[in-house]
N, C-alpha and C positions, 0 to 999 in steps of 0.2 A: 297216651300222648296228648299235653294241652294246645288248644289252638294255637299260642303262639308262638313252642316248638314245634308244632308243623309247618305254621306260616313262615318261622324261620328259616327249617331246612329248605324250605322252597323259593325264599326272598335271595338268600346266601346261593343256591343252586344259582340261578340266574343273574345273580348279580356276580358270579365267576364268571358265568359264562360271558356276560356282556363286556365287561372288565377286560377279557382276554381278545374282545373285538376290538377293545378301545373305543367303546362308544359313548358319546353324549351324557354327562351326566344328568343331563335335566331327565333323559329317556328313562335314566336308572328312579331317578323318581318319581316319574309316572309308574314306571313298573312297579315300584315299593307302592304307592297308591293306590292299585290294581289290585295286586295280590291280597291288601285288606281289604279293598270293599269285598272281593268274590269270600274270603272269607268269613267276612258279616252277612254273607248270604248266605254259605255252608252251614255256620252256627245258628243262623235265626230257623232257617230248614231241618235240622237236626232237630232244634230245642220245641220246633212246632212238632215234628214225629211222637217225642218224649211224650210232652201233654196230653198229645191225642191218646197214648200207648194208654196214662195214666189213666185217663179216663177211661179209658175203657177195663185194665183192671180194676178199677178202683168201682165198675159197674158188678165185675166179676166177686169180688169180694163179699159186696152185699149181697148177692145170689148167696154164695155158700152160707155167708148168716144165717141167711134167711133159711136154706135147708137143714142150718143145725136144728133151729130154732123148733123147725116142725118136725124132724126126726127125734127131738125132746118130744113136744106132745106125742107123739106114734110110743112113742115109748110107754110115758103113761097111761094112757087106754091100755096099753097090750098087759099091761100088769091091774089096772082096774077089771080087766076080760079074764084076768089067772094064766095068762098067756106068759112067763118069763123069759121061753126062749122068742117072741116077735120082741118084746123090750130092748134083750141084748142084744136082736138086732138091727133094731133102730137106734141104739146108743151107740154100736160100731157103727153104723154109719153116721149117724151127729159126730163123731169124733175125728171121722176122714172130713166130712163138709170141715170141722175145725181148725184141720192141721192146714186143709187147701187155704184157707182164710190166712193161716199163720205166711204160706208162701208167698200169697198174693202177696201180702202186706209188706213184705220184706222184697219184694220186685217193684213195688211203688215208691218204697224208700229209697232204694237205689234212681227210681226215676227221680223223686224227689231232688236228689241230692244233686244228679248230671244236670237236672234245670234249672237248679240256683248258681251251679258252677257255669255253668253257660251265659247266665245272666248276667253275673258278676265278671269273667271276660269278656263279654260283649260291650259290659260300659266302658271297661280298661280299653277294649279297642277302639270304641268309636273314641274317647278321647284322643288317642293315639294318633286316626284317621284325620278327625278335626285338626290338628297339631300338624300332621302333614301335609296336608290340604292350603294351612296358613301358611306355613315355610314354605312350600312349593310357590303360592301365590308372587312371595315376599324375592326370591330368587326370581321367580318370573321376571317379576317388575324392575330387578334391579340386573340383570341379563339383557332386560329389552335398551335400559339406558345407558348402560354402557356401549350396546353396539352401536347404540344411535350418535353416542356421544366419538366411538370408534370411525362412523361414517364421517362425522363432520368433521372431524381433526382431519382426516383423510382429505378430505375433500377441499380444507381448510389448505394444508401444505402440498397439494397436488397441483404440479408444475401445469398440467392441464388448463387448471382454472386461470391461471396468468397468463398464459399465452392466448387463452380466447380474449380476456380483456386489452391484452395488447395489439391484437387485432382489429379489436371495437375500436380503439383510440387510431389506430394508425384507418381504419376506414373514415372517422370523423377528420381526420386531416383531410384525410383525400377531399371530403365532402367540402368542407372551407375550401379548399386550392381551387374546386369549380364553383363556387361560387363566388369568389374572387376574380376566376376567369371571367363569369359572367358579367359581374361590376366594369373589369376593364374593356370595356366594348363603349364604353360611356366615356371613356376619357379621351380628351383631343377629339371631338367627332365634330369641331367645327360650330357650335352654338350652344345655348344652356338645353340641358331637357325641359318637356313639358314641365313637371314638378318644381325644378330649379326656377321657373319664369314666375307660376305663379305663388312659389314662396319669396322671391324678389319682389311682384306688387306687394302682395300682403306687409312685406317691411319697408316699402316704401308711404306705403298709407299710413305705419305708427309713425312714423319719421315726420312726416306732411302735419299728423294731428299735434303730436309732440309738440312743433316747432309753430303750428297755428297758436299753440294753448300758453307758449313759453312768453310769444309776441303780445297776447292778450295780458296776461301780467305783468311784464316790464311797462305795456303801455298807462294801464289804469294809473299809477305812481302822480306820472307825468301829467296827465289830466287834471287831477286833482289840486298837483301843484298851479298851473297854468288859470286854473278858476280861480284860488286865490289872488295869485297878481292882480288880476281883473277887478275884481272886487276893491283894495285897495288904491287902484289909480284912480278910479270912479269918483 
């Protein structure tokens, strides 16, 4: 089974079950989230197992070479000696070292194989993982604005928010009506206030200069004509 028919029977398992709770979509996508990264840890776990395995037959292999290689030589000395039966059998056994060779070889292939397929799922996943990770973000961001945008209408047409303002306003009445109250203590009390007296001098002094400065110019006119006459009766 490939990983992401197993990843599936297990995304689908719980996304039934959560489904039949009625839960949270966003949740269901975290859990789809989940279940592939622990995946990408299963698979990279797995495909580190494989390599180690490989390597280590692939240590085994060369051993049995190596045994053929010198149960060849044992062989020729035993017939350079006139010995035919140690030759044959040091050739049966060059020939087991060869077959073990043949098996190793054919179990590293098979490793071979499950670490390129693991490799080659594991980028389809992680693209996959990337891609949910992004849409998750992208739903995030547009779940958080809507409820924000949820609260503020709310909060926008809630009868709440007007009746505190209209209380604001009806307290700023009341606050005018005493300080009004306070103003009329000042009216009719029998003589100007302090303030009142000395903003009457004060416009009684423009009044004084004014009418000093108006007499000063109507006069000069008159002067001048009066030095004339003089001048001529002379």
């Amino acid at each position: 089974m490939g990983i992401f028919s197993r990843m599936g029977d297990i995304i689908n398992s719980n996304l039934n079950s959560m489904i039949d709770k009625a839960e949270d979509p966003e949740k269901i996508a975290r859990l789809i989230i989940q279940e592939m990264e622990d995946t990408l840890v299963e698979v990279r776990t797995d495909a580190a197992r494989n390599i180690a395995e490989r390597k280590e037959l692939s240590r085994k292999a060369d051993d049995y070479a190596s045994r053929a290689s010198d149960w060849e030589a044992k062989a020729e000395l035993a017939l350079t000696k006139g010995r035919e039966d140690l030759a044959r059998g040091a050739l049966s056994a060059k020939q087991q070292s060869e077959q073990m060779v043949d098996v190793v070889e054919r179990e590293i292939a098979v490793l071979d194989e499950a670490v390129a397929k693991a490799d080659e799922d594991l980028a389809k996943l992680q693209t996959k993982l990337n891609e949910a990770k992004a849409k998750h973000k992208a739903l995030s961001m547009r779940s958080s604005v809507a409820k924000g945008q949820i609260k503020m209408r709310t909060m926008v047409r809630d009868t709440k928010v007007e009746d505190a303002l209209a209380r604001y306003e009806r307290m700023e009445r009341k606050v005018d009506e005493l300080e009004a109250h306070v103003e009329s203590f000042d009216l009719g009390a029998g003589g100007d206030s302090l303030e009142s007296q000395f903003a009457e001098l004060e416009a009684n002094d423009a009044i004084e200069d004014e009418l000093a400065a108006l007499k000063a110019r109507i006069s000069k006119p008159k002067a001048a004509n009066g030095g004339t006459k003089k001048k001529k009766t002379g």
